[in-house]
ZAKOLLO-346908 format. One record per atom (N, C-alpha, C): z, y, x negated. Coordinates in pm, whole numbers, plus 50000, padded with zeros to 5 digits. Atoms other than C-alpha are relative to their C-alpha. Layout:
N
ZYX
...
***
This chain:
505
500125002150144
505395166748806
501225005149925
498664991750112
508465190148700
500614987750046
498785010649995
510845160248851
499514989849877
500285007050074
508815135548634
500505004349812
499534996850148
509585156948317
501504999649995
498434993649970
513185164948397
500284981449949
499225014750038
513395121048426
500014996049882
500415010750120
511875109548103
500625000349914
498705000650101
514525122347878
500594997750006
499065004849993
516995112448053
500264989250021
499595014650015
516055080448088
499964996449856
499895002250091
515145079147801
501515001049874
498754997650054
518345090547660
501134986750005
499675011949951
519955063047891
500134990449911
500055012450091
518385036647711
500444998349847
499554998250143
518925048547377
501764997749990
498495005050028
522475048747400
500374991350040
499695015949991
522895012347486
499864997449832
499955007250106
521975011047121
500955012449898
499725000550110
524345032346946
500764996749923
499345008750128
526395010246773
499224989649917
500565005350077
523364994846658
499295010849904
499944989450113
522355029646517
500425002649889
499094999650097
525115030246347
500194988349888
499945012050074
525154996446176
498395001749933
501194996550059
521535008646078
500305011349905
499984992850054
522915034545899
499345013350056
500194989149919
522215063346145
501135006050095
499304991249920
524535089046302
500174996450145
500105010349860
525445071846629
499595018450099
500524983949886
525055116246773
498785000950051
501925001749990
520995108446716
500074995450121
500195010649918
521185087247009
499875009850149
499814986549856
521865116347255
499135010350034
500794991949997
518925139747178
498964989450038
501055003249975
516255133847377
499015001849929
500884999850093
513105124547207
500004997949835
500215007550108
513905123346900
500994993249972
499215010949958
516435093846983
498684991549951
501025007549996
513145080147026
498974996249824
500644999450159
511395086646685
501104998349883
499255009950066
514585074346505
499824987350009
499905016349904
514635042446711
498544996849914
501365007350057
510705037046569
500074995549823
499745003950173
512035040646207
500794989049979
499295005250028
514415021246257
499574983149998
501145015749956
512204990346385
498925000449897
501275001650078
509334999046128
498835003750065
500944993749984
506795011346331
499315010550016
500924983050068
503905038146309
500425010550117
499964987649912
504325072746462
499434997650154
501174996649885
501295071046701
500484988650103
499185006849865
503825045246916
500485008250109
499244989849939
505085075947040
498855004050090
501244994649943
501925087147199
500224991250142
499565008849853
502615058447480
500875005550030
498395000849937
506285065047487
500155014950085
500024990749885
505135098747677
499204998750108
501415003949927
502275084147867
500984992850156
499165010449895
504605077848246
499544980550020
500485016649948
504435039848340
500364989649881
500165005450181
503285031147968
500984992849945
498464998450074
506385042147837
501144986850022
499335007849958
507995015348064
499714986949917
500655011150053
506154986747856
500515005549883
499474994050130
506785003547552
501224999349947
498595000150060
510245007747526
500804981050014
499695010649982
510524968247653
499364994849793
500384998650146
508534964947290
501405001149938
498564996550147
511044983847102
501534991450027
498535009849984
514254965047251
499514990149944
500345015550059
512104932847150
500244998149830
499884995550119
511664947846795
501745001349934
498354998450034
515344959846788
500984990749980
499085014450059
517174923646804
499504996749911
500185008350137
515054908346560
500275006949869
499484993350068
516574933546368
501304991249965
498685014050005
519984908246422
498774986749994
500595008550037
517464880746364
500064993250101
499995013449906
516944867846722
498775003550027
501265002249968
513914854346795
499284988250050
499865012849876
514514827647030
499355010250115
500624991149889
512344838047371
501155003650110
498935000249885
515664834947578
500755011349915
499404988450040
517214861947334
499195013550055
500894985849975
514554886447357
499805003750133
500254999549848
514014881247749
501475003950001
498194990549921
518284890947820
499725009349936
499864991050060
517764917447550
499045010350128
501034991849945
514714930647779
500645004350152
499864999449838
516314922848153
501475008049974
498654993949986
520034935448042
500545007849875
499874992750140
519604959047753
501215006450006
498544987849972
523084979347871
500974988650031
499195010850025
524784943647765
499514996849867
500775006350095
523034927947564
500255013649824
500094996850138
522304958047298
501255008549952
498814995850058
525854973447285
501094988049940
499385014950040
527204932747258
499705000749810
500935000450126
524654934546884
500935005149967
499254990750077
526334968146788
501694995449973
498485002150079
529994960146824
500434989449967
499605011250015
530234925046792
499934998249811
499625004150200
531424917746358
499114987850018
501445018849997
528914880346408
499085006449939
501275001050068
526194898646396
499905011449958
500444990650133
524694915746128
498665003349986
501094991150027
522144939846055
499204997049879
500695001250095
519344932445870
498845007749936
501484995449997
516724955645733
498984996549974
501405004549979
513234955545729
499304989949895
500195009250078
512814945545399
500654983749880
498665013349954
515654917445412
499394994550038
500185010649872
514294898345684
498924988349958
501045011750090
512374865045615
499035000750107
501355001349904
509044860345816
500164988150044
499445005949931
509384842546093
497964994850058
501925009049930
505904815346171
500354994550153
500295002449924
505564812746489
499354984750036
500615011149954
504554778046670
498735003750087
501504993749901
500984776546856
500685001350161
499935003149803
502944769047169
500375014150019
499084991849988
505244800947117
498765014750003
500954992750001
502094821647036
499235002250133
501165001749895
500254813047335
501625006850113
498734994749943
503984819747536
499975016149996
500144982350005
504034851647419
498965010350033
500814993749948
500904861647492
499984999750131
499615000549911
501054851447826
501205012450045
498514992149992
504354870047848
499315016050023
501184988150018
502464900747738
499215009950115
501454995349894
499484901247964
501004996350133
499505005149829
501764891048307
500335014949976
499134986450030
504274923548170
498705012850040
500984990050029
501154944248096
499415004950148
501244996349865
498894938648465
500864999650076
499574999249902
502064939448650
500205015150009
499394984550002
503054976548533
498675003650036
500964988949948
499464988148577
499764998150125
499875001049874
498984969048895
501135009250109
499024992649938
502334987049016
500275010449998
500344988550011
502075019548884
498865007949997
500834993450015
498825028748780
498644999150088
501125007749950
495655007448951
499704987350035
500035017349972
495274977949163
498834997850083
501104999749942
492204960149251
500664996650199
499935000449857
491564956749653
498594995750070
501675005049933
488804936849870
500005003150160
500154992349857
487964952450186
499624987550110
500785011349907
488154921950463
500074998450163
500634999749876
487184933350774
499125010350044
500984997450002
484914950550913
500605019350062
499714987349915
486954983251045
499815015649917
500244984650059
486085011150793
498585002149965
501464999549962
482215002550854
499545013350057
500695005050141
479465016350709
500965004349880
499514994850108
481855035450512
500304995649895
499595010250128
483395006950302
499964984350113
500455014449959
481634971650363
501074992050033
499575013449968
483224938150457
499744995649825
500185005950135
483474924650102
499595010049898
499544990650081
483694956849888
501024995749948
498665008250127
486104951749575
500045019349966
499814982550052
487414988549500
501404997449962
498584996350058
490355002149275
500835009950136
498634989649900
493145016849468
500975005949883
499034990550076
494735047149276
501765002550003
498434998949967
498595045749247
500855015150023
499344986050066
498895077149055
499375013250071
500434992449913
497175097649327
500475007850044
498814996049932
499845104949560
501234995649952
499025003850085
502425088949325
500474988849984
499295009149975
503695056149256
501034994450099
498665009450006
506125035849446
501104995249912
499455012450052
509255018149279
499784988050130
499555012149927
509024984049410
501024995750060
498805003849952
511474977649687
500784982149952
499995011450013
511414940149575
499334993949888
500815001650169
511154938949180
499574983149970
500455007750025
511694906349185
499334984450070
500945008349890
508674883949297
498814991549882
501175004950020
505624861749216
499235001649913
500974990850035
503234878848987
498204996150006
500994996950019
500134886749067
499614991650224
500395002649813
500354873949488
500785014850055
499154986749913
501794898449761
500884995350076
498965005349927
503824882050005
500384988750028
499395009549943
503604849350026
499144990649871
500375009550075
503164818449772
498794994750034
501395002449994
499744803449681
500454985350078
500065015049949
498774770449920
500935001050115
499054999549882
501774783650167
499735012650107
500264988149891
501874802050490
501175006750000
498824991449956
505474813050505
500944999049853
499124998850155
506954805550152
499965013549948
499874987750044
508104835950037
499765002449873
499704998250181
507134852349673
500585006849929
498874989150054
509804874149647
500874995250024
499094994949942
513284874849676
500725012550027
499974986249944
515804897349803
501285003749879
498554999750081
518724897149517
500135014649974
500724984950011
517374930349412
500015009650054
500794993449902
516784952449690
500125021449910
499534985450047
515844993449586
499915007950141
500624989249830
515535021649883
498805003149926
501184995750020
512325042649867
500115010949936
500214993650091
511235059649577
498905002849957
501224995049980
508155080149503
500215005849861
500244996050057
507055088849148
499065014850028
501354991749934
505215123349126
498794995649977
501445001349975
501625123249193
498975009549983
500204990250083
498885142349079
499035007850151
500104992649831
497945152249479
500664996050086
498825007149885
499615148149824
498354997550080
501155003949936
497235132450086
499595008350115
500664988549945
494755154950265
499014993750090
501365005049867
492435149550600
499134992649925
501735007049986
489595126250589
500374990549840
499435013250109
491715104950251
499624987150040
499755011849941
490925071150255
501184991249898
498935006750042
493895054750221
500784980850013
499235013549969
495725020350180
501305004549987
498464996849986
499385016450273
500504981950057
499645015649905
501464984550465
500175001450095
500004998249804
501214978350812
501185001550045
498694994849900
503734995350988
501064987150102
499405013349931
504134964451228
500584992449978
500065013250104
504054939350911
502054996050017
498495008450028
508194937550940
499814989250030
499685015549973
508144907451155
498544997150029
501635009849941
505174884151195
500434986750006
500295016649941
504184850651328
499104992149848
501205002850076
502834828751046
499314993750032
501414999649964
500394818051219
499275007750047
500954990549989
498854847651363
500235015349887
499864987850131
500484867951056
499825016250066
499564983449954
499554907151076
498214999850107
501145002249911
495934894351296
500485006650146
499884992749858
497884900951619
501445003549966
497954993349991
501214923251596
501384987050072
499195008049930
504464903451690
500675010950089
499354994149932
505414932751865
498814997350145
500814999949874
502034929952100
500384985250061
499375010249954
503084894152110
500934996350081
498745003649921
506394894152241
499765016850196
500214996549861
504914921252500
498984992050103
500755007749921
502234897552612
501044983850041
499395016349904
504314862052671
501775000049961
498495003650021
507994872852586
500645000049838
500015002750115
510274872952287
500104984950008
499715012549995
511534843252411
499664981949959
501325009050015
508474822752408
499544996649876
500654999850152
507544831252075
501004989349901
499225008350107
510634821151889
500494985550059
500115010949944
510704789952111
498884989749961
501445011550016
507254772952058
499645003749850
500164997150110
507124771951696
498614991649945
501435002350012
503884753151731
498945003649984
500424990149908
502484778251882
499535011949869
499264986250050
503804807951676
500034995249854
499485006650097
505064792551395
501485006249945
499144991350029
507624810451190
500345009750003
499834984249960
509004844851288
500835002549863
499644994250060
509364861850948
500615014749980
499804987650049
510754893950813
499195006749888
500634995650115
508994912750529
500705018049943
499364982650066
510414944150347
498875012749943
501124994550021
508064972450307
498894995449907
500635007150092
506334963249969
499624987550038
500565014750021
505344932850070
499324999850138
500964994949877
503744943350425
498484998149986
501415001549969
500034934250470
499455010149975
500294984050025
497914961850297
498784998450097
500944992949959
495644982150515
499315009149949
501044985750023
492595005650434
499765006350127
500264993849901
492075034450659
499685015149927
500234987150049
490895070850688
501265007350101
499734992549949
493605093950727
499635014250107
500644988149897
493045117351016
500975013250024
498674985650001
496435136151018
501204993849929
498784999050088
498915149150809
501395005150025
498714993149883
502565159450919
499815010249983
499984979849932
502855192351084
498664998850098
500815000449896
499225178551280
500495002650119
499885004549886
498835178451608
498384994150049
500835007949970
496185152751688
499345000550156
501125000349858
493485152452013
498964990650002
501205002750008
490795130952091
499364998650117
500554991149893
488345143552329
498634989249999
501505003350042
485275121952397
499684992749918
500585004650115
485535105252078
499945007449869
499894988750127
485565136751884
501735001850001
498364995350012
489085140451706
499785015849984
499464985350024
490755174351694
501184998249905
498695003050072
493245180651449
500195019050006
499844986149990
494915214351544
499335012450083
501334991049934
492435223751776
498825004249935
500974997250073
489695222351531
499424985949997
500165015049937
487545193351582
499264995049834
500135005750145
487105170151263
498364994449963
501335009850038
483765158351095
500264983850020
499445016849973
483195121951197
499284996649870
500615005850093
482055103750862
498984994350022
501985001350033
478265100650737
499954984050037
500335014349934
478515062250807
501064991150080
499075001349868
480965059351092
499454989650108
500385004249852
480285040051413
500974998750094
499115004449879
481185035651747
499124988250079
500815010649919
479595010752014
499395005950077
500924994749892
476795015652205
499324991250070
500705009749935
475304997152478
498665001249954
502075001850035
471504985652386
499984987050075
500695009949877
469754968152652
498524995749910
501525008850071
466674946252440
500264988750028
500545005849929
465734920852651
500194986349921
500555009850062
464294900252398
500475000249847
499174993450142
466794914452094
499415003749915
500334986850090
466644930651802
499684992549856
500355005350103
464324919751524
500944996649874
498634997850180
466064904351182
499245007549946
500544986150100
463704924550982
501105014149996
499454983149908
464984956751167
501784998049936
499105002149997
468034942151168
501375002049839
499535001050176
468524936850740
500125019649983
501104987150080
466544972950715
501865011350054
499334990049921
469754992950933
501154995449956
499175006150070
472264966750782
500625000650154
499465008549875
473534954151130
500384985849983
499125013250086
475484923151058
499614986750081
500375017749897
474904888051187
500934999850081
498435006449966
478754885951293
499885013750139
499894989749916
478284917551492
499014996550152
501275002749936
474604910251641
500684984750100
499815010749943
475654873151733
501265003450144
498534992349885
479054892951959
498615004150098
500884992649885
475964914152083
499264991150088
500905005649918
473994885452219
500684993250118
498965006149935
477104867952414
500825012450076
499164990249906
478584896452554
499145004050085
500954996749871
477684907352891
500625018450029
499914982249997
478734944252820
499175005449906
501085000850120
475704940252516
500295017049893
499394989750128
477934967952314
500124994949874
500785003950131
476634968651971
500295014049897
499154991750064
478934987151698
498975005049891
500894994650112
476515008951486
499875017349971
499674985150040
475925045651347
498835009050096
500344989749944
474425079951509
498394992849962
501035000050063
471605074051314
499164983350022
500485014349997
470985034651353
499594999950168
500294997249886
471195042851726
498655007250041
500844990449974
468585071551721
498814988849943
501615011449999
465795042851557
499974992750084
500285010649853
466785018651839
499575002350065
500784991749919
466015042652054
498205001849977
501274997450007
462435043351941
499074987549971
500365014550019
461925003751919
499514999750145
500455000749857
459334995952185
500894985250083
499165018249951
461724958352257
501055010550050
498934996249938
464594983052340
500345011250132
500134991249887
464884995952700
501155007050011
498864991850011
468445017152664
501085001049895
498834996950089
470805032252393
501115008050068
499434986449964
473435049752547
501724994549908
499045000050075
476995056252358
501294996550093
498705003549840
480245034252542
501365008849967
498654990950036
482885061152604
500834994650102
498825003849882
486165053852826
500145013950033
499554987549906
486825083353049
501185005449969
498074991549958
489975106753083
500624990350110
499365004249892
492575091153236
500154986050005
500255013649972
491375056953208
501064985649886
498905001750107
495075039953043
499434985749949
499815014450071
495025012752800
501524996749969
498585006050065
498264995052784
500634996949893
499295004250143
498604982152439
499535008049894
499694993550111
498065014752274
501255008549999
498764990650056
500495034252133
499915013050063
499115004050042
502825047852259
500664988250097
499525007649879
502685020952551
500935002050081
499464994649887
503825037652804
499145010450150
500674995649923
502185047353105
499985016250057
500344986349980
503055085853103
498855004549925
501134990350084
500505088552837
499084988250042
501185012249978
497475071952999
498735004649935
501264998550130
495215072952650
499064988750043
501005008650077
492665050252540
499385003349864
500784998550174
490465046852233
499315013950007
501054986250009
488245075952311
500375015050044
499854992949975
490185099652475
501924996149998
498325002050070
494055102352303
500185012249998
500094989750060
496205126152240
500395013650130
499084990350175
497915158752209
501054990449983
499575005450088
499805144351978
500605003549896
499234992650192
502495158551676
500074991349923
499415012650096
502575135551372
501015011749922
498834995850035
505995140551241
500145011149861
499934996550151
506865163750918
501065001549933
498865002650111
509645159450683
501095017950019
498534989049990
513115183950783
499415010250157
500124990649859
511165197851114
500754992350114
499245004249892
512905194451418
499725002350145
500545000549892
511875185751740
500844998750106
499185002949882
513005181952079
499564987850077
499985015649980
513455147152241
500774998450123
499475002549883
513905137652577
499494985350074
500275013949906
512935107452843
498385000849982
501165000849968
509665117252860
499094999249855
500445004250123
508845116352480
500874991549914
499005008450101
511485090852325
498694989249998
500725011950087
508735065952309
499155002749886
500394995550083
507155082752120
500254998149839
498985002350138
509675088751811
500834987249987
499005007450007
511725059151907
500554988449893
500245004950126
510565038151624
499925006049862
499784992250074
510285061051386
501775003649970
499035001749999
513955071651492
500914988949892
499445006250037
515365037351454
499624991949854
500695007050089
513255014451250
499245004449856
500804995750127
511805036350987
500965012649928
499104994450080
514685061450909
501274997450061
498445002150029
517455040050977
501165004150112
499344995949893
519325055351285
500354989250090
499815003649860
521135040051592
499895008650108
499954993249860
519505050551910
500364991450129
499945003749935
520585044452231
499665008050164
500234992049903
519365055252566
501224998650136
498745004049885
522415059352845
499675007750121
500934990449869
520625069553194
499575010149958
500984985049985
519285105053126
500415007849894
499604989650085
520985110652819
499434990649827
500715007950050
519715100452497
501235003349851
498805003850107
522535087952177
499544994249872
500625006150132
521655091351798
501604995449944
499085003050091
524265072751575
501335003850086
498834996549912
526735074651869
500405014150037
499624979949964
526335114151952
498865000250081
500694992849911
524625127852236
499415009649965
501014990350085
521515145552117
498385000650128
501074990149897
518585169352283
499055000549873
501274998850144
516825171851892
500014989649927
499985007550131
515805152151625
499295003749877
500414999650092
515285159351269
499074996249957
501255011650086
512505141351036
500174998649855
499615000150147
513605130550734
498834995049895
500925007850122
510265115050612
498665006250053
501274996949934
506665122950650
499124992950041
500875007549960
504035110050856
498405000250031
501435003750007
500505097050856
499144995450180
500735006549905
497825090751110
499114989749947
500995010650075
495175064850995
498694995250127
501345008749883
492095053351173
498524992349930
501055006550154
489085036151040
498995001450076
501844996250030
485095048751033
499164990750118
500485007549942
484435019451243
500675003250164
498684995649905
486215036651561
500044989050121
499665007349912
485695010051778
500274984150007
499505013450069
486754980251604
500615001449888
498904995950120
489424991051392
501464998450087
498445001449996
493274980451449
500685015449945
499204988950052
494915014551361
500715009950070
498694995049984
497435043051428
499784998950145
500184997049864
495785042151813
500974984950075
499045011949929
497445006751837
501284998849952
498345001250076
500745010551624
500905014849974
498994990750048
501445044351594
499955006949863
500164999750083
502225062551290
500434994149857
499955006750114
502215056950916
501055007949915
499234990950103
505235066950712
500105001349808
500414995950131
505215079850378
500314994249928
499345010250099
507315049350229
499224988549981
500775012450018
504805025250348
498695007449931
500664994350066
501865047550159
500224994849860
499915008150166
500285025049853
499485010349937
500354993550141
497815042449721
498215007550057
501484996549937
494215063649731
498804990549959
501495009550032
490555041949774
499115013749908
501114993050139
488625054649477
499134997049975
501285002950027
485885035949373
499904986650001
500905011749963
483895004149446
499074995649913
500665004850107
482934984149180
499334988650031
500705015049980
481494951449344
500104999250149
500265002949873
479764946749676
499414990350020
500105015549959
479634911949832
499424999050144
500155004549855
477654901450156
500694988350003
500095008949951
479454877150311
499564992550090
500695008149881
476954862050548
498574998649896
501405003950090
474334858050245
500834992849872
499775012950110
474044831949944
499795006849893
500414993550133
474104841149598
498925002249912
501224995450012
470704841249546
499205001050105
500814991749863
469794852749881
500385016750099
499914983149998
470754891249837
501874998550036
498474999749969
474804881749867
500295018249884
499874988850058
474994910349589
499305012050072
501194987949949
474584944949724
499785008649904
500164988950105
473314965049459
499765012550014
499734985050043
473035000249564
501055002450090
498374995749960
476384997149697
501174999849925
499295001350123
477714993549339
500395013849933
499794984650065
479985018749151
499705015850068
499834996249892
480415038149451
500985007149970
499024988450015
482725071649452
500374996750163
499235000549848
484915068049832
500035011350028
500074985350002
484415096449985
500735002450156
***
């Protein structure tokens, strides 16, 4: 918060002095222009409007809308009020409003000079428009953006068709690496699979407003998929292009474009958002034993409506009644009846009534053993032979600590290393080369996330990709304003009503 105060004057200052040679042609001391703040409460006199403008112009984000206002206000001071004036005045005010001031053309008019200017209906409706895009892009980007939960991996915790706000101002804003784009899509044009809705003319590095917490165990968080750089648009961020090109090649991929389709790039901001529950924070060291995480050697609460899979042997299956009453899903149940491993993803508690259904002859809970490796988790490599249930030890990274790095853990960091802060590594037989130097440590210049989701055994997360860095971090899940079944009709209970206006916990 102190960095946030330290900026606002001085941007503010910034902007102000783009105008003072229009100060001055206002009949104001072009020195005003240099004091923070009340730069600002000149500037309102000078345009005509009321005090209580000022009340935004400290409000972070706001302010950003606000002062686009007063530049708008400030030309028609020179009497432009063409939409192509006021739009350069807004995109290149540190041209545009020192051009006003020194240029002898134009001339200053005051307030009660100026003729009233009627507007056309078309120009009215323009402007409003204008307005409301300006308005829901700054709050969307700084302050609150809606979010629909569409899959099923942070089950019961947050439904399949949950609509919840995602908090910006939590852990702190983003700037947008890629200001300019689309408004109101994320990565890719409406009706298209690979049309892009950004470009790149623009580009910023990563920048983090303060925030009014940092993120703490058991957060549920959205961020962009770590993976999301390159994807297939046809299987998009559904199946990684990194698991891709380990299952049939890169070769293959960018060959059969039938197949595959387009092998894109994407720049953080524009990455596929994920919901998940943080499980660790840097400086962790992560375990999972059984199914039970450890974080630090302290073993974590699993969440009140969590699941994992459990085999249930019912013969003759599992009533719909029963079925509505425990909220067991059609999409789930219908997997359970076709599978011949009859694992059936549900909670402690949904398990313990099965158990007492005279149709059901066995509940027992499916764990994978010690030892027993899965290949395509992270960090894919067969010294660490994890799986889903039993992962782990494990350091997630922390910002200026310094570790030691050798053959036997470079897969580990190796991405992180290169791909996420920027480094050239190279491995040369037994010795391992950052940025062309022969190195035994490595720094951490950023911080990192674990993520996993409530649903532990049908959830895509950090167990298949690894971790989450603090640049791709959108924003905190807050509250749940609209719950949707999708496997029911709108007047056949599609609304869930006591899953409405919901605190995320």
């Amino acid at each position: 918060m102190l960095g946030l105060i330290i900026l606002l004057p001085i941007s503010f200052t910034i902007i102000a002095l783009f105008a003072l040679p229009i100060f001055e042609k206002a009949g104001v001391p072009g020195w005003k222009t240099i004091i923070p703040f009340y730069n600002l409460y000149i500037w309102l006199q000078i345009i005509n409007k009321p005090m209580w403008w000022y009340i935004f112009l400290i409000i972070p984000f706001i302010n950003v809308f606000m002062v686009m206002l007063m530049i708008v206000e400030l030309v028609k001071c020179f009497n432009k009020h063409a939409l192509w004036e006021q739009g350069l005045a807004v995109i290149v005010p540190f041209v545009y409003l020192p051009y006003l001031g020194i240029s002898s053309d134009e001339k200053y008019i005051p307030i009660d000079e100026r003729k009233k200017i009627k507007k056309t209906w078309t120009r009215e409706w323009v402007d409003a428009i204008i307005f409301a895009v300006i308005a829901a892009t700054i709050i969307r980007t700084f302050l609150i953006e809606a979010y629909t939960i569409p899959t099923s991996s942070m089950e019961k915790s947050l439904l399949r068709g949950d609509f919840l706000f995602v908090s910006k101002i939590a852990f702190g804003p983003k700037a947008p690496n890629t200001p300019l784009s689309f408004p109101f899509v994320h990565h890719t044009m409406p009706l298209s699979s690979d049309r892009k809705s950004f470009v790149e003319w623009i580009k910023f590095s990563y920048f983090r407003f303060p925030g009014f917490s940092t993120i703490k165990n058991n957060d549920v968080v959205v961020f962009n998929y770590p993976e999301g750089d390159t994807v297939s648009t046809v299987f998009q961020s559904n199946i990684s292009y990194y698991r891709l090109i380990k299952e049939v090649g890169r070769e293959n991929i960018w060959r059969n474009k039938r197949k595959y389709g387009n092998i894109i790039y994407r720049p953080v901001d524009k990455r596929e958002n994920y919901i998940k529950r943080c499980i660790g924070i840097p400086g962790d060291t992560l375990q999972i034993i059984n199914q039970d995480v450890y974080i630090n050697g302290e073993m974590l609460d699993f969440p009140q409506d969590g699941q994992f899979k459990y085999v249930v042997d019912a013969p003759k299956g599992i009533n719909k009644k029963f079925r509505d009453e425990v909220d067991i899903s059609d999409e789930d149940y219908d997997i359970w009846k076709h599978s011949q491993y009859k694992e059936l993803p549900i909670s402690k508690e949904v398990a313990q009534e099965l158990e007492n259904r005279p149709s059901v002859k066995r509940v027992e809970k499916s764990v994978e053993k010690t030892g027993q490796w899965t290949p395509y988790l992270f960090p894919f490599d067969s010294r660490y032979p994890w799986n889903v249930d039993n992962y782990g030890p494990l350091y997630i990274p922390k910002k200026g600590v310094t570790i030691d790095i050798d053959l036997d853990n470079i897969s580990i960091y190796k991405r992180l290393i290169k791909v996420y802060e920027g480094n050239d590594l190279e491995i040369r037989g037994e010795d391992i080369f950052i940025n062309g130097e022969k190195t035994s440590t490595y720094t951490f210049s950023m911080d990192y996330y674990w993520m996993m989701g409530d649903n532990r055994h049908n959830s895509a997360d950090s167990r298949f990709w690894g971790f989450v860095p603090e640049d791709h971090v959108v924003g905190k899940a807050s509250f749940v304003w609209l719950s949707l079944d999708p496997e029911k009709s709108l007047f056949g209970g599609k609304i869930r009503w006591n899953k409405l206006f919901r605190v995320i916990r």
